[in-house]
SENU-386152 format. One line per field, with one value per residue (C-alpha): residue in one letter; residue number from 1; x, y, z negated. Coordinates in steps of 0.25 Angstrom, whole numbers, padded with zeros to 4 digits. Each point is the difference from the previous one (the first is absolute). Example, Ala and Ser with C-alpha at 12.3 -4.5 7.8 and 13.67 -1.06 7.14 Angstrom:
REM residues 2
type c(A / S) .
seq c(1 / 2) .
x c(0049 / 0006) .
y c(-0018 / 0014) .
z c(-0031 / 0002) .
//
This chain:
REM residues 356
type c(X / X / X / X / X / X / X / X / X / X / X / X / X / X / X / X / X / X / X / X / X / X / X / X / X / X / X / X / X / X / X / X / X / X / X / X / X / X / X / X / X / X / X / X / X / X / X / X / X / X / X / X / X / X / X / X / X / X / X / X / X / X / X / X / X / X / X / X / X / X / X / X / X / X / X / X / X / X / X / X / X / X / X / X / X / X / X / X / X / X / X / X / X / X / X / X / X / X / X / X / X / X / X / X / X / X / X / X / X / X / X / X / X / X / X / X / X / X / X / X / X / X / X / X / X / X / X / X / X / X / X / X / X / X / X / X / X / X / X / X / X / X / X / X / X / X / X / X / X / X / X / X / X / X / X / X / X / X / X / X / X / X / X / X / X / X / X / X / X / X / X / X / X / X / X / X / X / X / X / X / X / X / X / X / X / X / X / X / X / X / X / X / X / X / X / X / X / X / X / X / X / X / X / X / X / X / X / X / X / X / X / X / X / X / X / X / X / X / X / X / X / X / X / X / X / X / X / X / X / X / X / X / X / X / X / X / X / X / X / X / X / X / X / X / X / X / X / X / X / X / X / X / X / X / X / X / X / X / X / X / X / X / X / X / X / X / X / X / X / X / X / X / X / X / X / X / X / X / X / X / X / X / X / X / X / X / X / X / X / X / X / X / X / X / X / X / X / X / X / X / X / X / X / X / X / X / X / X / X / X / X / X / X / X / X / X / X / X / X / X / X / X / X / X / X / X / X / X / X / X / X / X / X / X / X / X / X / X / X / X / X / X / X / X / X / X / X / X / X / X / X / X / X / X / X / X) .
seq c(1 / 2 / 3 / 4 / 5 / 6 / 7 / 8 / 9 / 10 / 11 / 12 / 13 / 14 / 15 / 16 / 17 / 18 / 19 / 20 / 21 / 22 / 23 / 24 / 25 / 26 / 27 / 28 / 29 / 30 / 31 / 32 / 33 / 34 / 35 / 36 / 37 / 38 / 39 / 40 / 41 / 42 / 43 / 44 / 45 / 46 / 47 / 48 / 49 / 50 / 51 / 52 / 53 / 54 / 55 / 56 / 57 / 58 / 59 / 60 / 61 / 62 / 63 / 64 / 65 / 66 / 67 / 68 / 69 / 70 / 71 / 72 / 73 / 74 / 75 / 76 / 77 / 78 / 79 / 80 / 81 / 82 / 83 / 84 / 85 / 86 / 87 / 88 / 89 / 90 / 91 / 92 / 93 / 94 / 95 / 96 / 97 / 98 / 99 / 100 / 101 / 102 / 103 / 104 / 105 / 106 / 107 / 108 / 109 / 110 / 111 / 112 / 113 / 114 / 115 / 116 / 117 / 118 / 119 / 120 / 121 / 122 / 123 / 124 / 125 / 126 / 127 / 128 / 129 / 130 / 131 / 132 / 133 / 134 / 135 / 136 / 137 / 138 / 139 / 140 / 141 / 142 / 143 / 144 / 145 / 146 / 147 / 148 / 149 / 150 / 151 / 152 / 153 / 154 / 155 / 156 / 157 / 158 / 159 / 160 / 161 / 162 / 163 / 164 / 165 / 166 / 167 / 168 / 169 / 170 / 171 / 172 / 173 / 174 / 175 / 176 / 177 / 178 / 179 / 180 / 181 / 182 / 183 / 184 / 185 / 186 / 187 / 188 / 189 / 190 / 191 / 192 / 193 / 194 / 195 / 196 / 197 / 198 / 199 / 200 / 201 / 202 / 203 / 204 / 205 / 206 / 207 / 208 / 209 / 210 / 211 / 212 / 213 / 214 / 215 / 216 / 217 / 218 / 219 / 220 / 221 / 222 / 223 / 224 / 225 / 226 / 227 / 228 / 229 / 230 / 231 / 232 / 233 / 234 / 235 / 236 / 237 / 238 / 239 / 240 / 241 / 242 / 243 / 244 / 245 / 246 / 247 / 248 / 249 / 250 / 251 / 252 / 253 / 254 / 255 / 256 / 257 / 258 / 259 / 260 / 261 / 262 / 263 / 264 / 265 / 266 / 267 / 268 / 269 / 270 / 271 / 272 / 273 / 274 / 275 / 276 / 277 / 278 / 279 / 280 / 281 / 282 / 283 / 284 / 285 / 286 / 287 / 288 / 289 / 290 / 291 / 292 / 293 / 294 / 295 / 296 / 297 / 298 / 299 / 300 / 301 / 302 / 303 / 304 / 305 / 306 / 307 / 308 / 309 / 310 / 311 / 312 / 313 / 314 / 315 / 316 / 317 / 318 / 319 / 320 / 321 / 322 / 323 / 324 / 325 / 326 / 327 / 328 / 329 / 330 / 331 / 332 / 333 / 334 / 335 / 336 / 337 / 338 / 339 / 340 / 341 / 342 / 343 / 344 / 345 / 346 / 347 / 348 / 349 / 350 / 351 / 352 / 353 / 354 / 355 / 356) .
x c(0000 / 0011 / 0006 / -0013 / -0001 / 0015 / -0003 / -0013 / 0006 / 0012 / -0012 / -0007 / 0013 / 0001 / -0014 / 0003 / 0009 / -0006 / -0013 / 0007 / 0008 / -0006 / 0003 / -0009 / -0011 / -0001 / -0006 / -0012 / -0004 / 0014 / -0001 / -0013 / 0004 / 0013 / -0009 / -0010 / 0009 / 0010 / -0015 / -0004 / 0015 / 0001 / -0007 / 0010 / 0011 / -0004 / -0004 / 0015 / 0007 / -0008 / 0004 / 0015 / -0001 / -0006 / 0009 / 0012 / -0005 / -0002 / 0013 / 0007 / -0009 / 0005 / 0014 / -0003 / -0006 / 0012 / 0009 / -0011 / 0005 / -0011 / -0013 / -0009 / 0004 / 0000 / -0016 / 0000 / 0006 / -0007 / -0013 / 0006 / 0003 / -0012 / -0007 / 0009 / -0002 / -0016 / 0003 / 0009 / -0010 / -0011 / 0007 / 0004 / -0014 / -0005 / 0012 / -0006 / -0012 / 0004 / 0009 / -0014 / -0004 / -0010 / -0012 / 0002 / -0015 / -0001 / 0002 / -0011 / -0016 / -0010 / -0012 / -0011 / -0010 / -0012 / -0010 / -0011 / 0001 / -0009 / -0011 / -0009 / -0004 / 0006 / 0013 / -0002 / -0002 / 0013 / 0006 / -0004 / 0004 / 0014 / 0001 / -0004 / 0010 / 0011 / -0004 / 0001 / 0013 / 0005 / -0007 / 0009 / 0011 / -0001 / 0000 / -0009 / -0011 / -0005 / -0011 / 0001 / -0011 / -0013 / -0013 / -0010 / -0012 / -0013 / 0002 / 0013 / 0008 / 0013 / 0001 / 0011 / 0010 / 0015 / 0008 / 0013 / 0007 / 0011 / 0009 / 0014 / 0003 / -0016 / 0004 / 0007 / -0011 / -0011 / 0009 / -0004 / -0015 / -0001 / -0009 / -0013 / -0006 / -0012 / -0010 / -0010 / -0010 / -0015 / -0005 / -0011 / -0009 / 0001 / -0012 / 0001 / 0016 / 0008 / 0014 / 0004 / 0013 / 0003 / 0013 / 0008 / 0012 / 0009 / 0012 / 0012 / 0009 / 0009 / 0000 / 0007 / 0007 / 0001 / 0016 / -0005 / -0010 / -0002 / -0013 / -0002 / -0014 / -0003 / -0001 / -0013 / -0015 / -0005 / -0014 / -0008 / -0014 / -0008 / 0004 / -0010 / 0000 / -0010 / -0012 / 0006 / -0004 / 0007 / 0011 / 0000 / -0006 / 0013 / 0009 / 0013 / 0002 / 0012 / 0001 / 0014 / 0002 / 0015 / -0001 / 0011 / -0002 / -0013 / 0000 / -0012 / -0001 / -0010 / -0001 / -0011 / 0000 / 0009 / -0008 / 0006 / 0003 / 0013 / 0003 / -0007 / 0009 / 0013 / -0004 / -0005 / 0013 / 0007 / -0008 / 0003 / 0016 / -0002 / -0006 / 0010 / 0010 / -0005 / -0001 / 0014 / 0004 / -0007 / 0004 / 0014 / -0001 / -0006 / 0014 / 0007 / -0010 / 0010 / 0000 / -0014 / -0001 / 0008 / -0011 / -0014 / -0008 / -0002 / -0011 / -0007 / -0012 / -0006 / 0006 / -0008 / 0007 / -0008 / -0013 / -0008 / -0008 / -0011 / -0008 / 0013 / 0007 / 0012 / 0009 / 0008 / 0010 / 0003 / 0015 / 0006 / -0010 / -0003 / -0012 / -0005 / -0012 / -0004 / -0009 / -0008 / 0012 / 0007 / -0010 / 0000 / 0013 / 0012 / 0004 / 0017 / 0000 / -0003 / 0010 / 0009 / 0000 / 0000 / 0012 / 0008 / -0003 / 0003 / 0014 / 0003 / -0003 / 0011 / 0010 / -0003 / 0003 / 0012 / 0006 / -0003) .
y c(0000 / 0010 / -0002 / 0003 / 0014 / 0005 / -0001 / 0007 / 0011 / 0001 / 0001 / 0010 / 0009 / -0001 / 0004 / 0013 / 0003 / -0002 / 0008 / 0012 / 0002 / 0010 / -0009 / -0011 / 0010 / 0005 / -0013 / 0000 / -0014 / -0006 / 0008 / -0003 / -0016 / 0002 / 0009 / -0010 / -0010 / 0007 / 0003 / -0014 / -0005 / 0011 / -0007 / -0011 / 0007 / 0009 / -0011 / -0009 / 0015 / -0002 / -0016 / 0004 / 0012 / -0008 / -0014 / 0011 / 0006 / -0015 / -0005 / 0011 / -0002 / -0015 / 0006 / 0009 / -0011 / -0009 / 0012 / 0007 / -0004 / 0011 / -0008 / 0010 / 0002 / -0014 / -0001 / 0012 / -0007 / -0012 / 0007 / 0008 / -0013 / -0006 / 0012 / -0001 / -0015 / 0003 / 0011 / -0005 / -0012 / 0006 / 0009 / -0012 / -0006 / 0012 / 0000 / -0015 / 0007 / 0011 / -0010 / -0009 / 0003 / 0009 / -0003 / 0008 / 0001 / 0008 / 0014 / -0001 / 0003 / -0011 / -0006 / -0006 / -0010 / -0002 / -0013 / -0005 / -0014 / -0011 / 0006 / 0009 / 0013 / 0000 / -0002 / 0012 / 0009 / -0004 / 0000 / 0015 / 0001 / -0005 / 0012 / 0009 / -0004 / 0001 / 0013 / 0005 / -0007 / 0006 / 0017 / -0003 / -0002 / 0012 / -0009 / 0003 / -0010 / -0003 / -0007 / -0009 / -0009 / -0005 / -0005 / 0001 / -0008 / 0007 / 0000 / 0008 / -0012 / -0005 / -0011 / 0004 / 0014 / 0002 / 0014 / 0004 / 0008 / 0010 / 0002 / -0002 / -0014 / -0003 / -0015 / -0003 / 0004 / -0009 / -0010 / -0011 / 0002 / -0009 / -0013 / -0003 / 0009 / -0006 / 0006 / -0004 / 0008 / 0001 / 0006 / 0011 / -0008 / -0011 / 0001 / -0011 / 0004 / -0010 / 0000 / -0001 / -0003 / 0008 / 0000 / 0011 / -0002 / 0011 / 0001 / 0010 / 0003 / 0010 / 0011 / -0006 / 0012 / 0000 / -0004 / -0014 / -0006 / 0002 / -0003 / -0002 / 0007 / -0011 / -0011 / 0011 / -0002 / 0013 / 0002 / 0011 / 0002 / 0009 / 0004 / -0004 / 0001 / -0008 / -0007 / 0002 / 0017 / 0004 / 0011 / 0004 / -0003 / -0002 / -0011 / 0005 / -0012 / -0010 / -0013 / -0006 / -0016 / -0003 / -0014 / -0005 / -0003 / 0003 / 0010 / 0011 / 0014 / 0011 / 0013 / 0010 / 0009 / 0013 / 0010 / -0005 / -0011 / 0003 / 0003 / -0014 / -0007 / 0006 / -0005 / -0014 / -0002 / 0004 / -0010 / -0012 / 0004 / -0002 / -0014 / -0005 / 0004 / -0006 / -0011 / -0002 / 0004 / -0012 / -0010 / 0004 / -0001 / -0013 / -0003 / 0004 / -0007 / -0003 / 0017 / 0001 / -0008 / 0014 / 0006 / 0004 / -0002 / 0010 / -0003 / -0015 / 0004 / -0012 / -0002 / 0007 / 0011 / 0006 / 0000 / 0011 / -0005 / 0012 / -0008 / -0002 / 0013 / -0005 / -0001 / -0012 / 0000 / -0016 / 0001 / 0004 / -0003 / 0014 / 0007 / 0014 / 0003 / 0012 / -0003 / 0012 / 0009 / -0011 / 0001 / 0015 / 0001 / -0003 / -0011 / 0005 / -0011 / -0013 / 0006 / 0003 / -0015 / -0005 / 0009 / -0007 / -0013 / -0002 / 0008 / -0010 / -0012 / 0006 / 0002 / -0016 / -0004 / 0007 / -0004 / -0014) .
z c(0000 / -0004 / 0012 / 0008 / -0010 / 0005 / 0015 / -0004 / -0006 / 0010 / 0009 / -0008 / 0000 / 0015 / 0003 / -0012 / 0011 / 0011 / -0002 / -0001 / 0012 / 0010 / 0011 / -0007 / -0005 / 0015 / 0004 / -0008 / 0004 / -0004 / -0013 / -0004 / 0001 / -0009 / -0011 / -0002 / -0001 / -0010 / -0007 / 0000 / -0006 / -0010 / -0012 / 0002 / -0002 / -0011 / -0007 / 0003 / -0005 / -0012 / -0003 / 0002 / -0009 / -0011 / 0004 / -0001 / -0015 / -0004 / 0002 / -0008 / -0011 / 0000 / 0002 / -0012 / -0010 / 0001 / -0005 / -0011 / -0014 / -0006 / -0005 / 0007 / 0010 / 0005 / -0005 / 0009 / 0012 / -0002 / 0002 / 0012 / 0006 / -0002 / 0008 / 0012 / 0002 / -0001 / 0010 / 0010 / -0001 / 0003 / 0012 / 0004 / 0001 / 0007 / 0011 / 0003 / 0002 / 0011 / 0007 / 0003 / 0014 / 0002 / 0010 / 0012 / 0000 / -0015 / 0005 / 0011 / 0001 / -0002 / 0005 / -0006 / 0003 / -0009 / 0005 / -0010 / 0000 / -0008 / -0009 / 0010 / -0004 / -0011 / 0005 / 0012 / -0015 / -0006 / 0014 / -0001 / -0015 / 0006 / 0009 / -0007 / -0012 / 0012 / 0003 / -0015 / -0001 / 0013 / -0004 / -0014 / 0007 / 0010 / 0013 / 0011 / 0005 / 0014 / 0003 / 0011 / 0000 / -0010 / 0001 / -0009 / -0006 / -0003 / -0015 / 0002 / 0001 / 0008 / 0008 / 0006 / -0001 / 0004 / -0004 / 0000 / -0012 / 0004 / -0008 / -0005 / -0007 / 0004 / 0004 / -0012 / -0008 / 0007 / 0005 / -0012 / 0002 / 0012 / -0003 / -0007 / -0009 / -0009 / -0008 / -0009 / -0006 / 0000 / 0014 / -0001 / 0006 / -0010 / -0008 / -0008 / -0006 / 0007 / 0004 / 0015 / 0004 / 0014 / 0008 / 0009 / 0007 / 0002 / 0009 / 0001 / 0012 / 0001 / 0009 / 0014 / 0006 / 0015 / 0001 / -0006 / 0008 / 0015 / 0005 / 0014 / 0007 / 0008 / -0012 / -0007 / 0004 / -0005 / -0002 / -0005 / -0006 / -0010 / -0014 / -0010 / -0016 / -0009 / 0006 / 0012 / 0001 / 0012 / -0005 / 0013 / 0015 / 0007 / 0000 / -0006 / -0010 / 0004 / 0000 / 0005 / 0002 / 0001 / 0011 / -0003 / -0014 / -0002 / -0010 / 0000 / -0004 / -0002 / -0002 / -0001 / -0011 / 0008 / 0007 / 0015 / 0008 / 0001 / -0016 / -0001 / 0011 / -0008 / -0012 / 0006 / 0006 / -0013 / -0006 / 0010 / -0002 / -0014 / 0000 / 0011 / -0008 / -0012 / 0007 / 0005 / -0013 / -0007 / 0011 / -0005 / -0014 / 0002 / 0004 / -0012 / -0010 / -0010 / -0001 / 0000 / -0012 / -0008 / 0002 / -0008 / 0013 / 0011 / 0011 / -0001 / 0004 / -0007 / -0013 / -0010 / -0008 / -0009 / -0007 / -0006 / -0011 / -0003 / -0013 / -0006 / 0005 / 0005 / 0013 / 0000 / 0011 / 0002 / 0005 / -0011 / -0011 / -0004 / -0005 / -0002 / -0011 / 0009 / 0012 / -0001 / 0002 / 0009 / 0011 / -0001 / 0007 / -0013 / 0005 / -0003 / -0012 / 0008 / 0012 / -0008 / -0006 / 0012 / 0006 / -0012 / 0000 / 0015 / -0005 / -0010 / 0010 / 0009 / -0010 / -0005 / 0012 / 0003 / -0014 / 0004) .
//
């Protein structure tokens, strides 16, 4: 590992240098590359300057305790050696941390796709409630949300929405909330106070960007047809919602929730990049399955995650065994807690891994 930190830092030093020479500034494409990179290994190396700082101060207070004859002072040494371990320790530990690859995916804009599954109505109302807590989720954070596709039941349902979130780190964020989300609770129209048990499965892609996934025109069926909102009202009289087929695999996408044809093509397209790249993505991770297994769980669109018991007033997310004794502020968009767990237990997976 140490070896690994030096020609890091020796990198770091480069780049110092490198980001500040005129002839390097002046190509602003060139520059830009070397500052994020010098950004993105900075933590590195400001955590291994403080590990040799501390590795440094304890071997002079070792040096210092087999020379001390004064009774106090050794205590004083003793307890000063005992902090530096616990420190260079825990730098340490939190170097092997920010050497773990990153997902090159993290830092991108997400897409979410919400479809009720088993349990009617019921789950077209949670399938709802799910969107509306990503939405919450995604205001608290300051990102922006676009709409891309969503139809409605009469009863202000959803069978089926997708959206994208924009913002910084977005992916990250949502990228354990793929698979099947249940709930039980009593519906509204249960008269006699029973408890239904509904499904929703949600999937998470992470924004394609053009350079990744070429799509060639001749492999598309694009067809058009009136936008409509629940029970099937016309939003509008012409057909300016988008329904792209990809032949080749036979994946299908729509969009009808921009005011144009075109704004609905763009995002439709968007969309169809997306999926094929998640797609590819999964294709090759199924080829590294031994790696798959550090972590929590990112996309089975069938394993069931989570479950949202509202009798009981709990959210049990099933990966990682953990609960939280808030559903009502839960569904209202905090969701940070179970992320966050989430976030750390795939961490400490890696890190098993690569200690054995």
């Amino acid at each position: 590992m140490f070896d690994k930190l030096e020609k890091i830092r020796t990198r770091y030093q480069y780049l110092t240098e490198q980001i500040s020479k005129s002839e390097v500034i002046a190509n602003n494409n060139e520059w830009k590359k070397l500052v994020k990179e010098h950004s993105n290994i900075k933590p590195v190396v400001e955590k291994y300057e403080q590990w040799k700082k501390v590795d440094a101060d304890l071997k002079d207070s070792l040096s210092l305790i087999d020379t001390e004859s004064d009774k106090d002072m050794i205590d004083l040494l003793h307890n000063e050696i005992k902090q530096l371990k616990e420190n260079k320790e825990n730098y340490e530990q939190e170097m092997k941390v920010l050497l773990l690859p990153t997902d090159p995916n993290d830092e991108k804009n997400v897409i979410v796709e919400i479809r009720a599954g088993a349990g009617g109505e019921e789950a077209a109302l949670f399938a709802a409630g799910l969107r509306r807590m990503y939405y919450m989720y995604a205001e608290k954070m300051r990102w922006k949300i676009e709409e891309i596709d969503v139809s409605e039941n009469e009863l202000g349902g959803v069978k089926e929405a997708s959206f994208m979130i924009v913002g910084n780190g977005a992916f990250s964020r949502f990228k354990f909330e793929g698979g099947v989300h249940r709930v039980q609770r009593v519906p509204e129209t249960e008269s006699q106070g029973r408890i239904h048990t509904s499904t929703v499965t949600v999937a998470v892609l992470p924004e394609a960007v053009d350079v990744e996934i070429d799509i060639n025109e001749k492999d598309l069926k694009i067809d058009t047809y009136r936008s409509s909102g629940a029970g099937g009202q016309h939003v509008n009289k012409t057909e300016s919602a988008i329904r792209i087929t990809h032949l080749p695999t036979g994946i299908v996408v729509n969009c009808q929730t921009q005011r144009s044809q075109i704004q609905n093509r763009e995002y439709a397209l968007q969309m169809l990049k997306s999926k094929l790249y998640d797609m590819y993505q999964t294709a090759a991770d199924k080829e590294y399955a031994s790696a798959r297994k550090t972590q929590v769980g990112t996309g089975d669109r069938s394993e069931r995650i989570r479950t949202y018991n509202f009798p009981q007033g709990r959210v049990t997310d099933h990966r990682i065994n953990f609960t939280i004794y808030s559903i009502d502020t839960f569904i209202n968009g905090d969701i940070d807690q179970m992320v966050e767990a989430l976030r750390i237990a795939d961490q400490t997976a890696k890190l098993q891994n690569t200690d054995n």
